[in-house]
PLY file of the C-alpha trace (Angstrom):
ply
format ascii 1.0
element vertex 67
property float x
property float y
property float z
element edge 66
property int vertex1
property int vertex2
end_header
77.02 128.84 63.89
77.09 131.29 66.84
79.83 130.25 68.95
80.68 131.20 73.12
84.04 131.23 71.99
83.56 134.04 69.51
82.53 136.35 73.00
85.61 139.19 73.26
87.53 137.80 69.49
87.63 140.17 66.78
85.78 138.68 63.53
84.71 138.77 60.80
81.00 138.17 59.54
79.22 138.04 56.29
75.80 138.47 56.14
73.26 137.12 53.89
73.32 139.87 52.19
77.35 139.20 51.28
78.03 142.45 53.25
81.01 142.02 55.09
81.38 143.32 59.09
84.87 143.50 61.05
84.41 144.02 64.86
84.72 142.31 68.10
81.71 140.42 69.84
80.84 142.14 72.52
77.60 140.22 73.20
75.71 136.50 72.77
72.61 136.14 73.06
71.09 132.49 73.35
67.22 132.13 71.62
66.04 131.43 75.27
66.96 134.81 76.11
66.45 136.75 72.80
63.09 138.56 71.20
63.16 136.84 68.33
63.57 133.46 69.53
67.01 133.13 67.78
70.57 132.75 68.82
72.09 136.34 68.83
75.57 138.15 68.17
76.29 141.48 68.60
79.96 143.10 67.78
80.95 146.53 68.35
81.16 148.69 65.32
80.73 152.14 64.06
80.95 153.30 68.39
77.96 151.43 68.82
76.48 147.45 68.99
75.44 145.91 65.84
73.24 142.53 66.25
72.79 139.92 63.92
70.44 137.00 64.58
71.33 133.69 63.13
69.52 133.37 60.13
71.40 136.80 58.84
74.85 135.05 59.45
76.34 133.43 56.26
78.96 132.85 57.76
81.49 134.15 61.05
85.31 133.83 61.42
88.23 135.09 63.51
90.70 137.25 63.07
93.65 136.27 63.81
96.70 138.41 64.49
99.35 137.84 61.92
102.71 137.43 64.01
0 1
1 2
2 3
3 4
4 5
5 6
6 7
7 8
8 9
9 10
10 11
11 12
12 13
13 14
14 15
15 16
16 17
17 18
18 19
19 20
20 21
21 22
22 23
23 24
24 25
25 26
26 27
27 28
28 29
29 30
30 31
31 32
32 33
33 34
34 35
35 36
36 37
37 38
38 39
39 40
40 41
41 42
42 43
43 44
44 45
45 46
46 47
47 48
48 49
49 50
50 51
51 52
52 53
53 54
54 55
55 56
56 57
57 58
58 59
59 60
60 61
61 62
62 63
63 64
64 65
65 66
């Protein structure tokens, strides 16, 4: 679900808990590389990093600019 192509796009993410997030991904983390053994996104928001592992991720999709 956690895509390299989502690194630097503004999206938008739902959680499993249906709360909705805006912000841009600042960070991916592959599970190789994270604590919890999980693929990793973080996106800025609120001035700071918020992370979501993968199994909190309902679902993720960009933003798109309207033109």
């Amino acid at each position: 679900m956690i895509k390299q192509e989502y690194l630097g796009k503004k999206i938008e993410l739902t959680d499993i808990d249906g709360k909705v997030w805006h912000g841009k991904v600042a960070m991916i983390t592959p599970a190789q590389d994270s604590d919890s053994g999980e693929n990793e996104l973080a996106i800025e928001f609120g001035g700071g990093l918020t992370e979501f592992k993968e199994s909190e991720i309902e679902a993720i999709e960009e933003v798109k600019k309207n033109k």
